[in-house]
mmCIF file of the protein (N, C-alpha, C, O) and its ligand, coordinates in Angstrom:
data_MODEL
# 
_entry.id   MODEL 
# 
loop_
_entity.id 
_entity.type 
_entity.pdbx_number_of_molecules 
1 polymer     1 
2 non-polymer 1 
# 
_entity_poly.entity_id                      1 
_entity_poly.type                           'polypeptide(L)' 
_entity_poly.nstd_linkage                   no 
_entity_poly.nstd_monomer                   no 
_entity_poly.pdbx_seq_one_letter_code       
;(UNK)(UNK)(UNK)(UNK)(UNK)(UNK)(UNK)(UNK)(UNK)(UNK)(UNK)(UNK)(UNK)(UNK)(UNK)(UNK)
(UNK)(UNK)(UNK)(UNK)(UNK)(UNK)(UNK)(UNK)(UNK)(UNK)(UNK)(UNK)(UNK)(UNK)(UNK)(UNK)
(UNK)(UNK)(UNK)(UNK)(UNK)(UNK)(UNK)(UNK)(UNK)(UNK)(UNK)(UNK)(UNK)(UNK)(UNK)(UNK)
(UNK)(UNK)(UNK)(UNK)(UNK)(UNK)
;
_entity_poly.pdbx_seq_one_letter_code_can   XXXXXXXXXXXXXXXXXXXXXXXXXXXXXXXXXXXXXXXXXXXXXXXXXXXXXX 
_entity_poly.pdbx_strand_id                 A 
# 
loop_
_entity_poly_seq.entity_id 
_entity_poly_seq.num 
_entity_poly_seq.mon_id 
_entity_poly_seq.hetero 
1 1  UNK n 
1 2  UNK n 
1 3  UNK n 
1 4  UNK n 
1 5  UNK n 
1 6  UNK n 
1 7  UNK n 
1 8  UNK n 
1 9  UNK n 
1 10 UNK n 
1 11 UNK n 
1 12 UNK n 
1 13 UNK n 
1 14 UNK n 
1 15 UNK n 
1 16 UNK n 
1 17 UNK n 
1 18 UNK n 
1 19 UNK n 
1 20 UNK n 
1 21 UNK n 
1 22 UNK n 
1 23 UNK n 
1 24 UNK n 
1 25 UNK n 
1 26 UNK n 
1 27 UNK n 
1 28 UNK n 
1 29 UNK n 
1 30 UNK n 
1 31 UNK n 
1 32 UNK n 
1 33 UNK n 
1 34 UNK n 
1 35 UNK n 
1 36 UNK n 
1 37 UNK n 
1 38 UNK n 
1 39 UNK n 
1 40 UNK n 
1 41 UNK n 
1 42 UNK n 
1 43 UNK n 
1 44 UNK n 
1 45 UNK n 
1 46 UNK n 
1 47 UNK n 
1 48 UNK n 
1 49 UNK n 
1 50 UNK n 
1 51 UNK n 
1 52 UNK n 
1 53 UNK n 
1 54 UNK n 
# 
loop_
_struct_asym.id 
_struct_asym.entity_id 
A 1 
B 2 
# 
loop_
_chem_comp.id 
_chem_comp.type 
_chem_comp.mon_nstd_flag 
UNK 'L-peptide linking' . 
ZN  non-polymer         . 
# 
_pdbx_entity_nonpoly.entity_id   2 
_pdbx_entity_nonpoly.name        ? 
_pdbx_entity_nonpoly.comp_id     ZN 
# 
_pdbx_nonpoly_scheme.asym_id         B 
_pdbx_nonpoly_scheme.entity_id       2 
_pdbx_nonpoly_scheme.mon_id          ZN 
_pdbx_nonpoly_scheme.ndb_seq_num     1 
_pdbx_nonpoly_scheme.pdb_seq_num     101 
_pdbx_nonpoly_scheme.auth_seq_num    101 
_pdbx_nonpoly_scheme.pdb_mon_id      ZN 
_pdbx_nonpoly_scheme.auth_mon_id     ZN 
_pdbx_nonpoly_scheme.pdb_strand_id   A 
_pdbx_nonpoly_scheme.pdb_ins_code    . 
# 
loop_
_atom_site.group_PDB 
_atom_site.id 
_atom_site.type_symbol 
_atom_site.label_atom_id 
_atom_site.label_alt_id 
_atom_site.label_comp_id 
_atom_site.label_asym_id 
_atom_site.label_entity_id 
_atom_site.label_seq_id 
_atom_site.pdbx_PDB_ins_code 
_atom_site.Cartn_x 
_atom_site.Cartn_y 
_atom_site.Cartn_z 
_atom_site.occupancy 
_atom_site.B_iso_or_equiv 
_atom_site.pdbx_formal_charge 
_atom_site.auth_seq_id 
_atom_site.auth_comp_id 
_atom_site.auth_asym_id 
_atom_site.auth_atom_id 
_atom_site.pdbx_PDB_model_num 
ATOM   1   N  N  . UNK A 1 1  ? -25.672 -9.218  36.699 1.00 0.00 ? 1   UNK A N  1 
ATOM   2   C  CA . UNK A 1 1  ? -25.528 -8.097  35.766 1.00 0.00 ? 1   UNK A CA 1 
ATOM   3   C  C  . UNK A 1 1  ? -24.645 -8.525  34.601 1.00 0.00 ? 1   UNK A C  1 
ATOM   4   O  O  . UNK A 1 1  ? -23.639 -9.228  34.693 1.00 0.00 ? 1   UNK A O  1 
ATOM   5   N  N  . UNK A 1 2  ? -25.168 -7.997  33.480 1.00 0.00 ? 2   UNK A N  1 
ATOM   6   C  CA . UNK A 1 2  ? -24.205 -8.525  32.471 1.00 0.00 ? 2   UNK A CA 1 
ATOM   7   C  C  . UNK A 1 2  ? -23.495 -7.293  31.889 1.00 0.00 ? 2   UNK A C  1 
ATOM   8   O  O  . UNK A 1 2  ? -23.961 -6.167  31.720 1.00 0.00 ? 2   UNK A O  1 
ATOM   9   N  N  . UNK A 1 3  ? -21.912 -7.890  31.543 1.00 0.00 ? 3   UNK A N  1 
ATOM   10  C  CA . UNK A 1 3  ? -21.208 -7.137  31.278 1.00 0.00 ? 3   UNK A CA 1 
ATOM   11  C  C  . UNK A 1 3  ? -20.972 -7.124  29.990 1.00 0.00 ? 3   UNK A C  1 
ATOM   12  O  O  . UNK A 1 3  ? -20.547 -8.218  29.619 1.00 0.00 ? 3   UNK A O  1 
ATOM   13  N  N  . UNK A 1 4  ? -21.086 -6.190  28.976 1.00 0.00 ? 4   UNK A N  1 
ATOM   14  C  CA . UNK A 1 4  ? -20.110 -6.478  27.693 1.00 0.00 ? 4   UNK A CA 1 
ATOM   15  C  C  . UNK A 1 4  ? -18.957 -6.129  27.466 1.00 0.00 ? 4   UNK A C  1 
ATOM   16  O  O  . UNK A 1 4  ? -18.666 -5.064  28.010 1.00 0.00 ? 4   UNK A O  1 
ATOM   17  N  N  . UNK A 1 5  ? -18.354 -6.486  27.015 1.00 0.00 ? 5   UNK A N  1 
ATOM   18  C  CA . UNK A 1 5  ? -16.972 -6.933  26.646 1.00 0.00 ? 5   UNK A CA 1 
ATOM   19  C  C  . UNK A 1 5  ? -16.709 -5.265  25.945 1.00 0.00 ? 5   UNK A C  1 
ATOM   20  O  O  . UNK A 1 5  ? -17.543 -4.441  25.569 1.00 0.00 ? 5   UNK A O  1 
ATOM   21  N  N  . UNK A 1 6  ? -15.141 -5.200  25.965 1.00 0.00 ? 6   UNK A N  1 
ATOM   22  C  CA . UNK A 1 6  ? -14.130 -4.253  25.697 1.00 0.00 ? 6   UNK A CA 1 
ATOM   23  C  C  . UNK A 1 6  ? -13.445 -4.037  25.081 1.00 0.00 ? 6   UNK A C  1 
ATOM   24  O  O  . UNK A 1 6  ? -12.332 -4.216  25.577 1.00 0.00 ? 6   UNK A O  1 
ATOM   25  N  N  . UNK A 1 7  ? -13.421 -3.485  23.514 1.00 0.00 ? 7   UNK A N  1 
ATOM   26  C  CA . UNK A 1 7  ? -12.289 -3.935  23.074 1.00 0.00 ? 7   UNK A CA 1 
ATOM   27  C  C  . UNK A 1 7  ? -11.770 -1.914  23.022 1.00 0.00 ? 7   UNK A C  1 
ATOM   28  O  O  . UNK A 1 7  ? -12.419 -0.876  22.899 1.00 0.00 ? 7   UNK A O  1 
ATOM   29  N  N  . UNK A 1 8  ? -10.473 -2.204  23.174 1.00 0.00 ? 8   UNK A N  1 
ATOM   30  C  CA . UNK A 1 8  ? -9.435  -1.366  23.182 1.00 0.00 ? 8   UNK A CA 1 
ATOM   31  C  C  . UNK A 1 8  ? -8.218  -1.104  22.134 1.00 0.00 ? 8   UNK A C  1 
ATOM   32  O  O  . UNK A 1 8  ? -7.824  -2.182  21.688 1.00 0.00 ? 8   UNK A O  1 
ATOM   33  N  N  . UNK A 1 9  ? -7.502  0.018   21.605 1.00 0.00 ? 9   UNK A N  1 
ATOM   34  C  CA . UNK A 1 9  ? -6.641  -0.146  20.939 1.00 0.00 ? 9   UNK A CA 1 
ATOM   35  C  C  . UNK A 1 9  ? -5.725  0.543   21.534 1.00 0.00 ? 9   UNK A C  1 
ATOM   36  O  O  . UNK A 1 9  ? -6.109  1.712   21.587 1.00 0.00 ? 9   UNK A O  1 
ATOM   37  N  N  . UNK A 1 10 ? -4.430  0.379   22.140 1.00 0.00 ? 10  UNK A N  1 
ATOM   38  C  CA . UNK A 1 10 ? -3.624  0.880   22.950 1.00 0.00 ? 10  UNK A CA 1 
ATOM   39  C  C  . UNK A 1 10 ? -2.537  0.653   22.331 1.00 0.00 ? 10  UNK A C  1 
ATOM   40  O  O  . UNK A 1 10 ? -2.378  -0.445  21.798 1.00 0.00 ? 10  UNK A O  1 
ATOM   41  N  N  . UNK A 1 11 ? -1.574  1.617   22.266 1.00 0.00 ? 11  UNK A N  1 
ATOM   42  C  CA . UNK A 1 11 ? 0.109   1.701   21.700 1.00 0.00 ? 11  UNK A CA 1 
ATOM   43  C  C  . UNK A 1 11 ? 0.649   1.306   23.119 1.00 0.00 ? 11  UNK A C  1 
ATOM   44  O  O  . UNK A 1 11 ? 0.268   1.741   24.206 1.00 0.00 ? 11  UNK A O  1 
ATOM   45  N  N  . UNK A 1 12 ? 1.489   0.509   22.892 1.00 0.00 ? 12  UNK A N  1 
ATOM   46  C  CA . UNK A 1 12 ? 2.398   0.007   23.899 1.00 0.00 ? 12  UNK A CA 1 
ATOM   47  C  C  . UNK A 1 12 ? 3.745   -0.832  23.556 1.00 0.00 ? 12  UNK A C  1 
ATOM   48  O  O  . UNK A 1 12 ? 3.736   -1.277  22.409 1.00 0.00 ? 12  UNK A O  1 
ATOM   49  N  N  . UNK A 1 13 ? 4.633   -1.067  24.142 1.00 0.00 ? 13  UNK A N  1 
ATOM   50  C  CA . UNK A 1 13 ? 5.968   -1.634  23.809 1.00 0.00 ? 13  UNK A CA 1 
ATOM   51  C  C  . UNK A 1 13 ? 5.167   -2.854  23.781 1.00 0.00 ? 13  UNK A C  1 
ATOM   52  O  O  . UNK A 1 13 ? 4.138   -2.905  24.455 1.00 0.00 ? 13  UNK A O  1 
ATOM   53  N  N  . UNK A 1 14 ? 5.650   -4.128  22.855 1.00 0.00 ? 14  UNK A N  1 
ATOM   54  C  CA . UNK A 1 14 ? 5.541   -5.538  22.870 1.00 0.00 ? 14  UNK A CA 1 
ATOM   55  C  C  . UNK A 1 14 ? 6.342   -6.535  24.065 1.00 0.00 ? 14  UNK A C  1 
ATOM   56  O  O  . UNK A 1 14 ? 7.491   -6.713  23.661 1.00 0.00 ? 14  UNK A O  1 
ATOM   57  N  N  . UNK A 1 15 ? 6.178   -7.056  25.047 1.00 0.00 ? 15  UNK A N  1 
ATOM   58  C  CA . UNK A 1 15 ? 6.732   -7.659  25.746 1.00 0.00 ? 15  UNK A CA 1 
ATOM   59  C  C  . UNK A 1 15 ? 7.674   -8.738  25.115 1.00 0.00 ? 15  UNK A C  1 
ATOM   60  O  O  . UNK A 1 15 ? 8.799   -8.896  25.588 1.00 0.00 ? 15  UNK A O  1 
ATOM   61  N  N  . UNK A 1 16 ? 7.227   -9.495  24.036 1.00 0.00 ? 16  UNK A N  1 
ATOM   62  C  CA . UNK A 1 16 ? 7.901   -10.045 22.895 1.00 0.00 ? 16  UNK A CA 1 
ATOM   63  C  C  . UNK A 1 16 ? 8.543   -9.769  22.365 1.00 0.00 ? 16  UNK A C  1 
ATOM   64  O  O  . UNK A 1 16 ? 9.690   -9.820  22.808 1.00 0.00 ? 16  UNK A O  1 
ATOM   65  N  N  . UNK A 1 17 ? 8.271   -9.171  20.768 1.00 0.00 ? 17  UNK A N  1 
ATOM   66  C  CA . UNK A 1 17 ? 8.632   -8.563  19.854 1.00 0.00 ? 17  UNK A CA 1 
ATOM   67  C  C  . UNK A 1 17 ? 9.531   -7.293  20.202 1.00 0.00 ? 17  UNK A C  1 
ATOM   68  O  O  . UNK A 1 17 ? 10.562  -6.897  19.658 1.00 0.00 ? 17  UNK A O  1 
ATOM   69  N  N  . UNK A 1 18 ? 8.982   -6.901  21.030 1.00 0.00 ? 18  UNK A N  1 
ATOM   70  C  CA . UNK A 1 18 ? 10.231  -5.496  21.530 1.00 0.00 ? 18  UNK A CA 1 
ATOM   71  C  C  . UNK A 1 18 ? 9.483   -4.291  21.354 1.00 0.00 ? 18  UNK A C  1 
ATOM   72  O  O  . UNK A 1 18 ? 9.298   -3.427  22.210 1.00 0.00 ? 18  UNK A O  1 
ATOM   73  N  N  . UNK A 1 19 ? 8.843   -4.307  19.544 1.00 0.00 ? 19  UNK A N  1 
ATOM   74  C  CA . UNK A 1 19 ? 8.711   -3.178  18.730 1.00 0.00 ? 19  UNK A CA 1 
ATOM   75  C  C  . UNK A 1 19 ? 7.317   -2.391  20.098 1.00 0.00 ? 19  UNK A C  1 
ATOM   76  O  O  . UNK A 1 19 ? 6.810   -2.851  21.122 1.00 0.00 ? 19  UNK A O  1 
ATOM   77  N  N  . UNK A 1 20 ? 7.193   -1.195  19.426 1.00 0.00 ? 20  UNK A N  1 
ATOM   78  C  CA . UNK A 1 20 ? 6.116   0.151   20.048 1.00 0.00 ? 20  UNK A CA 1 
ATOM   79  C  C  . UNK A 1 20 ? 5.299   -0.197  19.063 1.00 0.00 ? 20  UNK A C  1 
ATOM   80  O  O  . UNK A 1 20 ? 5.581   0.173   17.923 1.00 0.00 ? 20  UNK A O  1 
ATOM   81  N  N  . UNK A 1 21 ? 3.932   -1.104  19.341 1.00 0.00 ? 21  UNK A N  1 
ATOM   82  C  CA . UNK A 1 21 ? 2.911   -1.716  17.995 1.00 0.00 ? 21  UNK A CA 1 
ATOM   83  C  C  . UNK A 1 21 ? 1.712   -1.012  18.619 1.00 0.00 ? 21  UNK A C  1 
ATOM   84  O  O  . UNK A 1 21 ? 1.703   -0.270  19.602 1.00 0.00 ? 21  UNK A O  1 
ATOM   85  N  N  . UNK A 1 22 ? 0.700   -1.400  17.842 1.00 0.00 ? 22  UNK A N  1 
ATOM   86  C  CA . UNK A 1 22 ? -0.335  -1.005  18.580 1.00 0.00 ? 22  UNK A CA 1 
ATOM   87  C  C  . UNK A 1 22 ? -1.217  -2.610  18.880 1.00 0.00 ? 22  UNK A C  1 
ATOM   88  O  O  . UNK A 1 22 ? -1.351  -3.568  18.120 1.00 0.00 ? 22  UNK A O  1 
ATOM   89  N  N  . UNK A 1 23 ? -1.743  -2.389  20.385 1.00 0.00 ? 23  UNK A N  1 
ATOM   90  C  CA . UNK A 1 23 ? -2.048  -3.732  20.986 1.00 0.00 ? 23  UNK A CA 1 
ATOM   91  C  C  . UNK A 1 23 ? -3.296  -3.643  21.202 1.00 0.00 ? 23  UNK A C  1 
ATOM   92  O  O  . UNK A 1 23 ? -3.673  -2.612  21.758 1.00 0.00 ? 23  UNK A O  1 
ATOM   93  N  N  . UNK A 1 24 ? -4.556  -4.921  20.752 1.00 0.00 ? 24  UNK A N  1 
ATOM   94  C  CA . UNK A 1 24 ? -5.965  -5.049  20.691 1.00 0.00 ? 24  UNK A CA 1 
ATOM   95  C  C  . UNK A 1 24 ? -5.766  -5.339  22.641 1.00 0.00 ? 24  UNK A C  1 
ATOM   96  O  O  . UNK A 1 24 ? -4.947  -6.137  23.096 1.00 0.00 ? 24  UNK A O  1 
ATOM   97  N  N  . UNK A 1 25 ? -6.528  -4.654  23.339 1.00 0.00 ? 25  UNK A N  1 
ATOM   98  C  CA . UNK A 1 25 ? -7.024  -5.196  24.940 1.00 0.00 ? 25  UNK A CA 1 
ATOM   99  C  C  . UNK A 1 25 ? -8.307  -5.374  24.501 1.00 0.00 ? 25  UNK A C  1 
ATOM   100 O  O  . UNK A 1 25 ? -9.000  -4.597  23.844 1.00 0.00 ? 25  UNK A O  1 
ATOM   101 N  N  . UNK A 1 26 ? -8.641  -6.791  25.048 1.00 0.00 ? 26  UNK A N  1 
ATOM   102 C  CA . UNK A 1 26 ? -9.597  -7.149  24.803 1.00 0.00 ? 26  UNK A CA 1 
ATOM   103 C  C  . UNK A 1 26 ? -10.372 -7.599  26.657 1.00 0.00 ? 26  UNK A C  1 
ATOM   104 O  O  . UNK A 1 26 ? -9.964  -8.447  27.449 1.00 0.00 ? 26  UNK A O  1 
ATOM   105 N  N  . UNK A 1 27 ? -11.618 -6.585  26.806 1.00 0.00 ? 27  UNK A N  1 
ATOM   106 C  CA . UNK A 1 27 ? -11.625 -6.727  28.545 1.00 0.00 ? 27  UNK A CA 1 
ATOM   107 C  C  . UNK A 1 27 ? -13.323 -7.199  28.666 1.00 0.00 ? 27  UNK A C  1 
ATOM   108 O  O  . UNK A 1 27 ? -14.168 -6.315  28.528 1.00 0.00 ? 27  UNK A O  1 
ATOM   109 N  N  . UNK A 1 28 ? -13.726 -8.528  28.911 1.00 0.00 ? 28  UNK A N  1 
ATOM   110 C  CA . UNK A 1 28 ? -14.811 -9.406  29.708 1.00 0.00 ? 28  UNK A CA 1 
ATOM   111 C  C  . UNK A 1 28 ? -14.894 -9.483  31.047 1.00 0.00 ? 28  UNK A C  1 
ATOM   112 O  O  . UNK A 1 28 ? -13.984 -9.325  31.861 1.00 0.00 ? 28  UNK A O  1 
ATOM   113 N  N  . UNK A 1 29 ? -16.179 -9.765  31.265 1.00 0.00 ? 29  UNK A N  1 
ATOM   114 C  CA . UNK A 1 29 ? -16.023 -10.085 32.886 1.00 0.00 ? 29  UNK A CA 1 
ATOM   115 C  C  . UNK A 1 29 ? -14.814 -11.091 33.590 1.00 0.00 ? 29  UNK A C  1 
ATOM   116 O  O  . UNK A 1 29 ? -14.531 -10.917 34.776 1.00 0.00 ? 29  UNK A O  1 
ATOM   117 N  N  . UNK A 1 30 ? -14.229 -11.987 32.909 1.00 0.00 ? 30  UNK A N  1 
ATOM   118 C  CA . UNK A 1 30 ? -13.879 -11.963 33.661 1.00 0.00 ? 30  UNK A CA 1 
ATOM   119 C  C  . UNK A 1 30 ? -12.310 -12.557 33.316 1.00 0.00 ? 30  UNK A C  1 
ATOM   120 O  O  . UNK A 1 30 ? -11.746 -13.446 33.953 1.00 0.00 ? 30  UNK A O  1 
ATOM   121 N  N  . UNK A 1 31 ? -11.742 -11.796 32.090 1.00 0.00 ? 31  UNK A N  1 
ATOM   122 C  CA . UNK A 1 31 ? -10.268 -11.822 31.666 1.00 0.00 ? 31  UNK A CA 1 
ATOM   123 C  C  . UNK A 1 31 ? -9.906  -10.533 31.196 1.00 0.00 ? 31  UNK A C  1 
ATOM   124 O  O  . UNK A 1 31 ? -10.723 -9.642  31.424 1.00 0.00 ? 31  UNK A O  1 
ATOM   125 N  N  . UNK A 1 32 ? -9.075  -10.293 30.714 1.00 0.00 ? 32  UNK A N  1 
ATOM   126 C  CA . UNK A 1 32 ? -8.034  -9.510  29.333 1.00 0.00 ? 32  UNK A CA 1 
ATOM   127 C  C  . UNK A 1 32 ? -7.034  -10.389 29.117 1.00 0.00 ? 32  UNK A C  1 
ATOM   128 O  O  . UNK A 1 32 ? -6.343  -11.267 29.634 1.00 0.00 ? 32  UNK A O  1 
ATOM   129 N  N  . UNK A 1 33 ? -7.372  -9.448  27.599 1.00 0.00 ? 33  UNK A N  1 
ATOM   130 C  CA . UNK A 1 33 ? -6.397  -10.519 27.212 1.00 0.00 ? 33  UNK A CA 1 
ATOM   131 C  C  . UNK A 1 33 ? -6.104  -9.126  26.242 1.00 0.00 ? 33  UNK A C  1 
ATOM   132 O  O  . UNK A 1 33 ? -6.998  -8.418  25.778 1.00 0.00 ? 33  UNK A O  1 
ATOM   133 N  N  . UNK A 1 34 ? -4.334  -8.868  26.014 1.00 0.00 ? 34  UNK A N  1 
ATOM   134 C  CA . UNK A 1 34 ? -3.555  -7.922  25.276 1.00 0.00 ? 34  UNK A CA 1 
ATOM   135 C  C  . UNK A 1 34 ? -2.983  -8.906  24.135 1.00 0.00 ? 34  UNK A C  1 
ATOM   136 O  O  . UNK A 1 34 ? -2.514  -10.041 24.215 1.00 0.00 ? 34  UNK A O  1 
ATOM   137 N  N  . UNK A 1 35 ? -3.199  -8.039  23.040 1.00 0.00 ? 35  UNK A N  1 
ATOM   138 C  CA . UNK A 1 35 ? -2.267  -8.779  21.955 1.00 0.00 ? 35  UNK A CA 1 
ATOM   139 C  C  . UNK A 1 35 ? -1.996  -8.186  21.238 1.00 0.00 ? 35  UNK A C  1 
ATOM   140 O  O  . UNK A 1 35 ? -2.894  -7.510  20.736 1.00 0.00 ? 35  UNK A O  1 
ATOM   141 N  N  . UNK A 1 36 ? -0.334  -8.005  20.605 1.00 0.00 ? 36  UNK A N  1 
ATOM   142 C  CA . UNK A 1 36 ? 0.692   -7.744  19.938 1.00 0.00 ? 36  UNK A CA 1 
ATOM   143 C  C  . UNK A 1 36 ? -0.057  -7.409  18.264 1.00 0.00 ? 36  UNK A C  1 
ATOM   144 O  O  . UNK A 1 36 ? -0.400  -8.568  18.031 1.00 0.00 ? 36  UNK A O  1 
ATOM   145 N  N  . UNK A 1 37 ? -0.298  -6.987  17.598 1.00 0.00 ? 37  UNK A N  1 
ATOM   146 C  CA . UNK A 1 37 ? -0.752  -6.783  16.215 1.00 0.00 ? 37  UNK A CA 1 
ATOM   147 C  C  . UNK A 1 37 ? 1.014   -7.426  15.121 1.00 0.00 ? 37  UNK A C  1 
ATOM   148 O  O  . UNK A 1 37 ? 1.294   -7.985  14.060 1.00 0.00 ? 37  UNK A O  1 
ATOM   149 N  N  . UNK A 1 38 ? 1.617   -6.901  16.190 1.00 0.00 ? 38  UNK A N  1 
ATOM   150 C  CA . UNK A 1 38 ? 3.122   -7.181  15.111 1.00 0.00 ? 38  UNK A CA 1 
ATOM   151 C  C  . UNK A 1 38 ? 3.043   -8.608  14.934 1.00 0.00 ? 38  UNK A C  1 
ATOM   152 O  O  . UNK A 1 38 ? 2.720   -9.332  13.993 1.00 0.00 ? 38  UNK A O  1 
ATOM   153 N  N  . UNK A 1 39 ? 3.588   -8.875  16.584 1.00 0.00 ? 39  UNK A N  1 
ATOM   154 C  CA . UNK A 1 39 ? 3.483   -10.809 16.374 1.00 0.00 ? 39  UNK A CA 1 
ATOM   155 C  C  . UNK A 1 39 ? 2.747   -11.454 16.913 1.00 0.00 ? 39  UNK A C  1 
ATOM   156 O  O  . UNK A 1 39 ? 3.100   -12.579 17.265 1.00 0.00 ? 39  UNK A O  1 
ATOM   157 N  N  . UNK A 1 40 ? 1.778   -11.103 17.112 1.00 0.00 ? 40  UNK A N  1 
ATOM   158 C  CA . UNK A 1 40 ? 0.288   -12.024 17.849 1.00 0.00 ? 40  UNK A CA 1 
ATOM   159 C  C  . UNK A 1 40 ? 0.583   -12.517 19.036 1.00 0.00 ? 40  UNK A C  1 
ATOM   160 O  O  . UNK A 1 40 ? -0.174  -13.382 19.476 1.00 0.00 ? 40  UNK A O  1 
ATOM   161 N  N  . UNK A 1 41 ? 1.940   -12.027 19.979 1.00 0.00 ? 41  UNK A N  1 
ATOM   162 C  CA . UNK A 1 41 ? 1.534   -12.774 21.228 1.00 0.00 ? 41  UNK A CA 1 
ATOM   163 C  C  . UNK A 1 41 ? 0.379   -11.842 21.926 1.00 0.00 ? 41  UNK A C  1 
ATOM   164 O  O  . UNK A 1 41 ? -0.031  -10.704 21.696 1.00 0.00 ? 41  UNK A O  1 
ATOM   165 N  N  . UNK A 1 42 ? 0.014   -12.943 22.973 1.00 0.00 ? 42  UNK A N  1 
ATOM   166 C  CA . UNK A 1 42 ? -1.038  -12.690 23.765 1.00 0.00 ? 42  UNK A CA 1 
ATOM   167 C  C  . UNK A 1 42 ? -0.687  -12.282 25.313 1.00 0.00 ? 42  UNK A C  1 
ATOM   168 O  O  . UNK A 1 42 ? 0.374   -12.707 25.769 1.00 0.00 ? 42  UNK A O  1 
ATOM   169 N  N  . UNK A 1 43 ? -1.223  -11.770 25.837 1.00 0.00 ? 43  UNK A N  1 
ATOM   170 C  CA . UNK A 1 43 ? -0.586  -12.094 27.671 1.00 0.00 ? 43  UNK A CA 1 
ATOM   171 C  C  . UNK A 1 43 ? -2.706  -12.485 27.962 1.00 0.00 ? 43  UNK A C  1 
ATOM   172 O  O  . UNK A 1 43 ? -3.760  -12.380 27.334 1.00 0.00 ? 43  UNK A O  1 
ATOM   173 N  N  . UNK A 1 44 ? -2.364  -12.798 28.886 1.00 0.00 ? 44  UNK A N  1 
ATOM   174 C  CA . UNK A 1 44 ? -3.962  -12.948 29.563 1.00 0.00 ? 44  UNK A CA 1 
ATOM   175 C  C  . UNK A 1 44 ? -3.686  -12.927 30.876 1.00 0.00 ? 44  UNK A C  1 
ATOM   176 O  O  . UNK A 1 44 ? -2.665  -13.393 31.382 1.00 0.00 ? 44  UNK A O  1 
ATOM   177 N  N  . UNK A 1 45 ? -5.061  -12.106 31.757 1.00 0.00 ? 45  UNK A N  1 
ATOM   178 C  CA . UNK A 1 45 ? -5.071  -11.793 32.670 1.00 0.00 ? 45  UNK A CA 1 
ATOM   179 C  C  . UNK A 1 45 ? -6.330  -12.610 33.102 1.00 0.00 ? 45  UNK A C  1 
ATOM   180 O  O  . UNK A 1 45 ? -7.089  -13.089 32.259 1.00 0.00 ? 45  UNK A O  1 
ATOM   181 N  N  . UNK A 1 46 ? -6.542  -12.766 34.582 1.00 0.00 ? 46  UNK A N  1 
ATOM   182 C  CA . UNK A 1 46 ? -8.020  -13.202 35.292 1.00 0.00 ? 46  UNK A CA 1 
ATOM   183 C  C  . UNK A 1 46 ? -7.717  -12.746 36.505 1.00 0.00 ? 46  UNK A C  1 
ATOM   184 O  O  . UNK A 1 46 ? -6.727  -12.498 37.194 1.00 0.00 ? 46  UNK A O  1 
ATOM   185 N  N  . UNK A 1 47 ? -9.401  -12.701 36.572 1.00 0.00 ? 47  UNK A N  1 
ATOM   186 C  CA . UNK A 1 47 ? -10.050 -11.554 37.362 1.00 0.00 ? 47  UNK A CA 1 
ATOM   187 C  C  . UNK A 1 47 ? -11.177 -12.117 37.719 1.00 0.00 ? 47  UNK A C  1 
ATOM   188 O  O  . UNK A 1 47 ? -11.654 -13.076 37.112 1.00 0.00 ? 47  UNK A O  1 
ATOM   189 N  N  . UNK A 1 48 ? -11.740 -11.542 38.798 1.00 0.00 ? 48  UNK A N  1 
ATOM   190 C  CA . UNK A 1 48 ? -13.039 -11.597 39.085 1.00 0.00 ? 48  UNK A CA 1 
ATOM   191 C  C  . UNK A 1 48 ? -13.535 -9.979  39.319 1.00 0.00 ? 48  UNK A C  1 
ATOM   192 O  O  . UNK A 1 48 ? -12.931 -9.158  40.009 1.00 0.00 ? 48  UNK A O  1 
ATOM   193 N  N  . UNK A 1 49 ? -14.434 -9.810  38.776 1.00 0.00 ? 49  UNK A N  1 
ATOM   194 C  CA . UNK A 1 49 ? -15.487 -8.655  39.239 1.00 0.00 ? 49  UNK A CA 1 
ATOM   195 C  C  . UNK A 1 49 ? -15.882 -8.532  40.400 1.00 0.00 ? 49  UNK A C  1 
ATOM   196 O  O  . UNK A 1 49 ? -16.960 -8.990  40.019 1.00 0.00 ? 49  UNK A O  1 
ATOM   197 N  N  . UNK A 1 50 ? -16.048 -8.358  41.437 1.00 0.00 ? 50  UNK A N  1 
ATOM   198 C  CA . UNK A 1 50 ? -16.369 -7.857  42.601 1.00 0.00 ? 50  UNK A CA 1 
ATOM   199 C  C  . UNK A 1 50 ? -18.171 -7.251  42.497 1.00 0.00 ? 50  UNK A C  1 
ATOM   200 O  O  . UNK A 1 50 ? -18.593 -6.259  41.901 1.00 0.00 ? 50  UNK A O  1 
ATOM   201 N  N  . UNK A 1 51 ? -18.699 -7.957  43.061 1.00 0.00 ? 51  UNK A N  1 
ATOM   202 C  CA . UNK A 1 51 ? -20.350 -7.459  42.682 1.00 0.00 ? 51  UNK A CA 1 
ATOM   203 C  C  . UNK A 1 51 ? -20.437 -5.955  43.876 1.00 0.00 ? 51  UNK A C  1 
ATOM   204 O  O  . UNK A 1 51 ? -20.109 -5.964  45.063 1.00 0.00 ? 51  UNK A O  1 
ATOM   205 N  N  . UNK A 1 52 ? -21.009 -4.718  43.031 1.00 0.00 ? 52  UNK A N  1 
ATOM   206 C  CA . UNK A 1 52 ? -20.965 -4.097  44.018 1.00 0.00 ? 52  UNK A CA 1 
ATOM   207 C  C  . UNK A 1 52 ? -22.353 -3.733  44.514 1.00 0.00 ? 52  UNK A C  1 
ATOM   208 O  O  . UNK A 1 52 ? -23.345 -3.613  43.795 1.00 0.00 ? 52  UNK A O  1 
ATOM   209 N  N  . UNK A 1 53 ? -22.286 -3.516  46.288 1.00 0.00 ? 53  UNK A N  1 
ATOM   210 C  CA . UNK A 1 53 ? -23.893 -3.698  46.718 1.00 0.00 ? 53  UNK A CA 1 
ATOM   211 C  C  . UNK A 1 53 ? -24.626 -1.858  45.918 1.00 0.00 ? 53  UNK A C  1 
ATOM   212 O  O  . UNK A 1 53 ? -24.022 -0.860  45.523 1.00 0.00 ? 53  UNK A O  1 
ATOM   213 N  N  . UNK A 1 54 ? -25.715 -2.100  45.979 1.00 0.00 ? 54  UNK A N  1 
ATOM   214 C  CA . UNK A 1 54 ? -25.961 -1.326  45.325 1.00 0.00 ? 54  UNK A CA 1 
ATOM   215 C  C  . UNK A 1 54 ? -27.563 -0.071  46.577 1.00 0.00 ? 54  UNK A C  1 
ATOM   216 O  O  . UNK A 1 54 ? -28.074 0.938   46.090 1.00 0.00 ? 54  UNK A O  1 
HETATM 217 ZN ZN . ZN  B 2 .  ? 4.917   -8.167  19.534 1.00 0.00 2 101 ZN  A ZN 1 
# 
């Protein structure tokens, strides 16, 4: 099954920067990846999808 991708715009504190920015989540099968608009850090996540029986 194919998944398309996610993009998100979420206000959140910067783990970095400190500041309350607003952060691109960006969600694929099979990462996210959050990033800072202030100072471009990134965090990235992995994952696997779980196929569900159907
Ligand atoms: Zn930041």
């Amino acid at each position: 099954m194919k998944i398309e991708p996610w993009t998100l715009k979420k206000s959140s504190k910067c783990y970095n920067c400190g500041d309350a920015t607003i952060h691109e989540v960006n969600i694929d099968q099979y990462k996210m990846t959050i990033k800072c608009r202030e100072c471009g850090f990134t965090r990235y996540y992995n994952f696997h999808i779980l196929e569900t029986p159907e």
